[in-house]
C-alpha positions in Angstrom: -14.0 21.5 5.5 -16.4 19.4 7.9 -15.7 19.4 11.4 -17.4 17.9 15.0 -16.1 17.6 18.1 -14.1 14.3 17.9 -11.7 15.6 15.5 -11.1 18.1 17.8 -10.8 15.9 20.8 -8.2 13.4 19.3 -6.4 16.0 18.6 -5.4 18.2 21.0 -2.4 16.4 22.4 -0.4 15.9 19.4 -1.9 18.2 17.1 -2.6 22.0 17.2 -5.7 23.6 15.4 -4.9 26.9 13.7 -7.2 28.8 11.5 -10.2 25.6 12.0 -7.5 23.1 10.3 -5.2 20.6 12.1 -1.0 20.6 12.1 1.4 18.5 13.7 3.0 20.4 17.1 6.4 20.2 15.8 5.8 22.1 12.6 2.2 24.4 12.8 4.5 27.0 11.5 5.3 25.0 8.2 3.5 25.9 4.9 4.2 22.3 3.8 1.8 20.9 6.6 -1.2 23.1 5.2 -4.4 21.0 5.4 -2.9 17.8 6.2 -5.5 17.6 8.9 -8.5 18.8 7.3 -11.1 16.6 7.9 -13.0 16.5 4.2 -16.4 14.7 5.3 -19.4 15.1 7.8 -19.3 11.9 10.4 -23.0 10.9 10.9 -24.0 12.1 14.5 -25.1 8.3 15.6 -21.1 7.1 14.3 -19.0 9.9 16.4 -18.9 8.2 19.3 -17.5 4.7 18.7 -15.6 6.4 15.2 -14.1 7.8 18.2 -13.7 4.8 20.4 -12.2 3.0 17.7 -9.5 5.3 17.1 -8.5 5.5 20.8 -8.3 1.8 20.6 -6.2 1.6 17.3 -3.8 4.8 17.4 -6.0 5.8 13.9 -6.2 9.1 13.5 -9.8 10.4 13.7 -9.3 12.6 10.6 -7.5 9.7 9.4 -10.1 7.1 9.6 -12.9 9.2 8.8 -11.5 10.6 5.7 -11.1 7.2 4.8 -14.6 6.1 4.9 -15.9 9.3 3.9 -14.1 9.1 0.7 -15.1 4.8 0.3 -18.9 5.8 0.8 -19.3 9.4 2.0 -20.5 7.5 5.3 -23.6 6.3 3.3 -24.8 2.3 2.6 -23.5 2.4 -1.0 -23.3 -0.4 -3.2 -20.7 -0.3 -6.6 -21.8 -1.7 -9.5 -18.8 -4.6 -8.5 -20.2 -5.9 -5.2 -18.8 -4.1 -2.5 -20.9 -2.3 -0.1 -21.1 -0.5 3.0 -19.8 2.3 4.6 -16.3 0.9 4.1 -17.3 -0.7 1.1 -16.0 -5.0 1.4 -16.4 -7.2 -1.4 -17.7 -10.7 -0.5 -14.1 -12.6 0.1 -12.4 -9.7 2.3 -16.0 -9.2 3.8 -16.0 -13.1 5.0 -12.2 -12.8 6.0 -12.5 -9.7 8.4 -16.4 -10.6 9.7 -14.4 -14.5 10.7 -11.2 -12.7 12.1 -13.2 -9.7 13.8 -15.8 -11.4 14.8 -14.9 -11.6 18.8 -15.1 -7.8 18.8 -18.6 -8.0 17.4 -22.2 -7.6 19.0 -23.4 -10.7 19.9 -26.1 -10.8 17.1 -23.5 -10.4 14.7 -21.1 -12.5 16.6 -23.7 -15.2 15.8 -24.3 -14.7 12.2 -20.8 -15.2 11.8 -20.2 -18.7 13.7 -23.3 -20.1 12.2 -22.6 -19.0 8.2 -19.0 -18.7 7.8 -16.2 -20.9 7.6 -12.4 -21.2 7.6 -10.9 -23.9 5.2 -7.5 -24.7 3.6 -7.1 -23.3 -0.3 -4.7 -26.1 -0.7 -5.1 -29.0 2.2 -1.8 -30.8 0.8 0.7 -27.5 1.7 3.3 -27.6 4.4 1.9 -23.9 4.8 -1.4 -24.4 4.1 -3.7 -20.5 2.9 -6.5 -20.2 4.4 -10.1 -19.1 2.7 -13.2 -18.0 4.2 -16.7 -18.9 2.4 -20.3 -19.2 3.4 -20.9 -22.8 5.5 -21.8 -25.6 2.5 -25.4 -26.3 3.3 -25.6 -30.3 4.6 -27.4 -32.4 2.2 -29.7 -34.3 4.8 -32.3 -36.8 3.0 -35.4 -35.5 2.3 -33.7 -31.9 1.3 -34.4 -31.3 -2.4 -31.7 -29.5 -3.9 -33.8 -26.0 -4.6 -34.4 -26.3 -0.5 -30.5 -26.6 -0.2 -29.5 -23.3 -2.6 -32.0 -21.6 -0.5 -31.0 -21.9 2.7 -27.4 -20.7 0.7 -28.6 -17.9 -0.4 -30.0 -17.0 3.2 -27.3 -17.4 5.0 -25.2 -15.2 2.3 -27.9 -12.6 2.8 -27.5 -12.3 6.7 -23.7 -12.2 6.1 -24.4 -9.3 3.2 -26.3 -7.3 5.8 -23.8 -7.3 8.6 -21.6 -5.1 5.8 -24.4 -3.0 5.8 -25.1 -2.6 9.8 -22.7 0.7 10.1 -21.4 0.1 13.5 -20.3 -3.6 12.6 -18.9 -2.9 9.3 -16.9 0.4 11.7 -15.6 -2.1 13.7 -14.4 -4.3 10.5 -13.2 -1.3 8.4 -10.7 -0.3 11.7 -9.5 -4.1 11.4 -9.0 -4.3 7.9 -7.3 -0.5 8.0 -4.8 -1.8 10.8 -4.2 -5.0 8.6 -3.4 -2.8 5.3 -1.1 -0.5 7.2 1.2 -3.0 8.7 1.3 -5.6 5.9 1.4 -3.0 3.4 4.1 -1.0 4.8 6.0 -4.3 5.6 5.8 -5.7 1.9 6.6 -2.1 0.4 9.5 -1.3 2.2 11.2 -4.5 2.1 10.7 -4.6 -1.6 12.1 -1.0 -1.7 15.3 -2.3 0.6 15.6 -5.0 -2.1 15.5 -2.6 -5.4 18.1 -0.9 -3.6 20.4 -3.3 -3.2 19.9 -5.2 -6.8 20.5 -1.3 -8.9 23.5 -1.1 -6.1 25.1 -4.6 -7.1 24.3 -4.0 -10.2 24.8 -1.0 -11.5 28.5 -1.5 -13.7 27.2 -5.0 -14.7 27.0 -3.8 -18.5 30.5 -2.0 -18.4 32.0 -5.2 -17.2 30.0 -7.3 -19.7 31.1 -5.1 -22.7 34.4 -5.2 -21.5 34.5 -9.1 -20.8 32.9 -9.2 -24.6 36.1 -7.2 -25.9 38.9 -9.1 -24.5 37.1 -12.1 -25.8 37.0 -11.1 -29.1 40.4 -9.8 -29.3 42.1 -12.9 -27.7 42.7 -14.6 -30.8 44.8 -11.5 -32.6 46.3 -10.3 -30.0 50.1 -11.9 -28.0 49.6 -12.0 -23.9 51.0 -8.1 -23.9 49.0 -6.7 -26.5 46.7 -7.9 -24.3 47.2 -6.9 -20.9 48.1 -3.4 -22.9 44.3 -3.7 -24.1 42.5 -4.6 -20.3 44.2 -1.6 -19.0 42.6 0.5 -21.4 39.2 -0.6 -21.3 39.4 -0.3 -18.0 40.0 3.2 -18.0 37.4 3.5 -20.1 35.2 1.5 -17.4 35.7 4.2 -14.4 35.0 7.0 -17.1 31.4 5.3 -18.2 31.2 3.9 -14.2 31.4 8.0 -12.9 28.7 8.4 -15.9 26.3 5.6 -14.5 27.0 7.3 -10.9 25.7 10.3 -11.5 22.6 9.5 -13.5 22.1 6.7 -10.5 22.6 7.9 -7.0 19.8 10.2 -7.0 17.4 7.7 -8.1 18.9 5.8 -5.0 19.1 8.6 -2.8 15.5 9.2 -3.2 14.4 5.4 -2.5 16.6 5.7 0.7 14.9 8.4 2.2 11.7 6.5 0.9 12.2 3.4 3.1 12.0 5.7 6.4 9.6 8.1 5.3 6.7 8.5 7.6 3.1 7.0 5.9 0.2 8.7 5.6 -3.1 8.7 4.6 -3.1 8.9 0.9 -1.0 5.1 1.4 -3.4 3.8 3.9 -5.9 4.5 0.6 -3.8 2.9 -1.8 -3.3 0.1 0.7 -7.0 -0.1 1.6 -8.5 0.2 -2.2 -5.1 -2.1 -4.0 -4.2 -4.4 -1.1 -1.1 -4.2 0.7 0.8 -6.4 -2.4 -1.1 -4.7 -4.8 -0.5 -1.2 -3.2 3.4 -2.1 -2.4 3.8 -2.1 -6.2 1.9 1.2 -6.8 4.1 2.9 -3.9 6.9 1.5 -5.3 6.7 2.9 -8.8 5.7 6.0 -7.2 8.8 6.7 -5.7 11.1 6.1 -8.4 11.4 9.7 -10.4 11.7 7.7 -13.6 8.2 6.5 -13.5 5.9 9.5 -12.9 4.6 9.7 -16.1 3.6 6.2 -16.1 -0.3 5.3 -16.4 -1.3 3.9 -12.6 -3.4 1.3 -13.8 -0.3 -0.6 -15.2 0.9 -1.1 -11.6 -2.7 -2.8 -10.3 -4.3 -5.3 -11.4 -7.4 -5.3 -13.5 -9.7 -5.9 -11.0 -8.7 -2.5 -8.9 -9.2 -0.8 -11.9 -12.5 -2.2 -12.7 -13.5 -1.7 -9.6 -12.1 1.9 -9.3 -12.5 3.3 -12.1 -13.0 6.9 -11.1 -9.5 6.8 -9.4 -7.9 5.5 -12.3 -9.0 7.4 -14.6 -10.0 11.4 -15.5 -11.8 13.0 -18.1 -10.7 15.9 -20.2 -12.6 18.6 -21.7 -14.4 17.0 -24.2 -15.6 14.5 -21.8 -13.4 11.9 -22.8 -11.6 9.3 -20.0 -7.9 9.4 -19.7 -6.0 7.1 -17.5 -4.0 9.0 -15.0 -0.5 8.8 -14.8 1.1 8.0 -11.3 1.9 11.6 -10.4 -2.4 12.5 -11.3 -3.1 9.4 -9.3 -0.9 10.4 -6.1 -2.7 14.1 -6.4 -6.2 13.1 -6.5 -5.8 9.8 -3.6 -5.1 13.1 -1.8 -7.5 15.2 -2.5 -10.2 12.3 -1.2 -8.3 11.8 2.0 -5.7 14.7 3.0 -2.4 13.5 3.8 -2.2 13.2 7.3 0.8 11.0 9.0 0.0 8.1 10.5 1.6 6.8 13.6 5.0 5.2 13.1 3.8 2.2 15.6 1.4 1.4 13.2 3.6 0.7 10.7 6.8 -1.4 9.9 9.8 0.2 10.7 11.7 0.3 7.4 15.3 0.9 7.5 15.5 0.6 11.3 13.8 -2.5 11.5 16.5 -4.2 8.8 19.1 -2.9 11.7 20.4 -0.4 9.3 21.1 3.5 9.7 18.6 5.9 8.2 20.7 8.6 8.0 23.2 6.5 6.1 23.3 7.5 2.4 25.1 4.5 1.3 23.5 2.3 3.3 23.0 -0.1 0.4 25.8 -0.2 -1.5 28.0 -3.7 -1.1 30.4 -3.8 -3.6 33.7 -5.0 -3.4 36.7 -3.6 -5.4 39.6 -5.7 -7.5 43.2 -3.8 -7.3 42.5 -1.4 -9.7 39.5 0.5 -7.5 37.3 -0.1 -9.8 33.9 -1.7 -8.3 33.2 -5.1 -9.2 29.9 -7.1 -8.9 
């Protein structure tokens, strides 16, 4: 385990350090908190300081943050075989984004590079709600220019744009940005998508009963008088609330489960998935993750080809003959914390879940919205 001073520092009001390793206050005692705040890489001496800085600023973590970008780059100007590159490792269009919407909180040198090479512009100038882009600024085409003179000066103001990704205390100041931005949108989009799973399996979880029993009385209509009938609905429904207790008990735990989900505190193996799948991209992984159902899944069928391509070491494993394996979801979930601990975040950092949809976490059924015919027997 690495260790400096910093770690320490941020930590000594809401975390207590036992045996050289980090534990929440309210629960140093608990075997299930082992090593959530071990902090896994060495901080270059020249970055403690404003790592620091940024994480007063933020509410980040500092084991947080730093396992983050130890695990991106190991703290070191890498550049993947894809593009990205850095300490916190951006790829050309989220590099533009951040350096445009960061770049207030940037030296002035950088400051510059940014308002002379990049632009903002409209992806679609015809939308009501118009998404916005970011790109290097189109070189003008002044007479006299020849056209080789004009991709040049492109290419040289993409390089100075480039670099700033590779000047460690701007691309610090970027990675904090774009690590606030994942953990708000992506816990926003992935718990609301969670909220709405919920309620669809809730209002729909007899739908086939009462399908196969509509399908029945159809069919019999024509054979049978009005009693025969009515004799014949009030056995199938019988039959529904024995198949509905069924469907109940296969179900609830499944929903149970996603439940305690949407109020779960995050941490830092989600900020990863956020950070490396987007918070969209992410959402879906998370999502798939919690349901029990889908652990044995292969991850890379929740993301889309370009994470994995750009991943691939995440994605995949090799086994003892040296072959690569993809992961399933569990494998995935194990190693994302292995390269980043599992620290909580701050709740302020993140949306709120249940209690910001004005509902009752400790509410098991606060999803279910069925209504019930005369019979008791819930209907959709």
């Amino acid at each position: 385990m690495a260790s400096d001073k910093w770690a320490s520092k941020q930590c000594t009001t809401a975390w207590k350090k036992v045996n050289n390793k980090y534990y929440p206050e309210s629960s140093c005692s608990k075997d299930v908190q082992k090593a959530r705040g071990d902090l896994l890489y060495n901080v270059p001496a020249d970055l403690r300081d404003l790592l620091f800085e940024l994480c007063q600023e933020s509410g980040i973590p500092y084991v947080v943050a730093a396992n983050l970008i130890g695990s991106e780059s190991g703290f070191k100007n890498a550049k993947s075989t894809t593009g990205a590159r850095g300490i916190c490792q951006f790829t050309g269009d989220t590099l533009y984004e951040r350096l445009y919407k960061s770049k207030d909180k940037l030296p002035d040198y950088a400051q510059k590079i940014v308002e002379d090479n990049i632009e903002r512009y409209k992806k679609d100038p015809k939308a009501e709600h118009p998404e916005y882009k970011y790109r290097i600024k189109e070189v003008e085409n002044i007479k006299g220019k020849s056209k080789e003179k004009i991709k040049e000066e492109k290419i040289k103001r993409e390089k100075a744009v480039l670099a700033l990704a590779e000047d460690k205390k701007v691309a610090l100041v970027l990675g904090f940005d774009h690590m606030l931005f994942c953990l708000k949108e992506g816990t926003r989009v992935y718990k609301e998508r969670l909220e709405d799973r919920i309620k669809w399996m809730n209002l729909n979880r007899y739908a086939g009963i009462l399908k196969e029993t509509e399908d029945k009385i159809e069919a019999a209509k024509p054979n049978l008088s009005t009693e025969e009938l009515e004799l014949l609905k009030k056995e199938l429904r019988k039959e529904e609330e024995i198949k509905a207790v069924e469907i109940d008990k296969e179900l609830e735990p499944r929903l149970n489960e996603m439940t305690a989900e949407i109020n779960r505190e995050m941490t830092a193996i989600d900020l990863k998935i956020f950070y490396v799948c987007g918070a969209s991209g992410g959402a879906t992984l998370l999502e798939a993750l919690a349901d029990s159902e889908k652990q044995n899944h292969r991850a890379l069928d929740y993301v889309l080809p370009s994470v994995v391509k750009a991943n691939p070491e995440l994605f995949f494993k090799k086994n003892s003959k040296g072959e690569e394996k993809p992961r399933s979801l569990t494998e995935f979930r194990d190693h994302i914390k292995g390269l980043v601990g599992e620290m909580p975040v701050p709740r302020e950092l993140t949306s709120n879940g249940v209690k910001a949809a004005g509902l009752n976490p400790d509410d098991k059924n606060i999803t279910a919205s069925l209504t019930t015919n005369s019979t008791g027997f819930p209907k959709v």
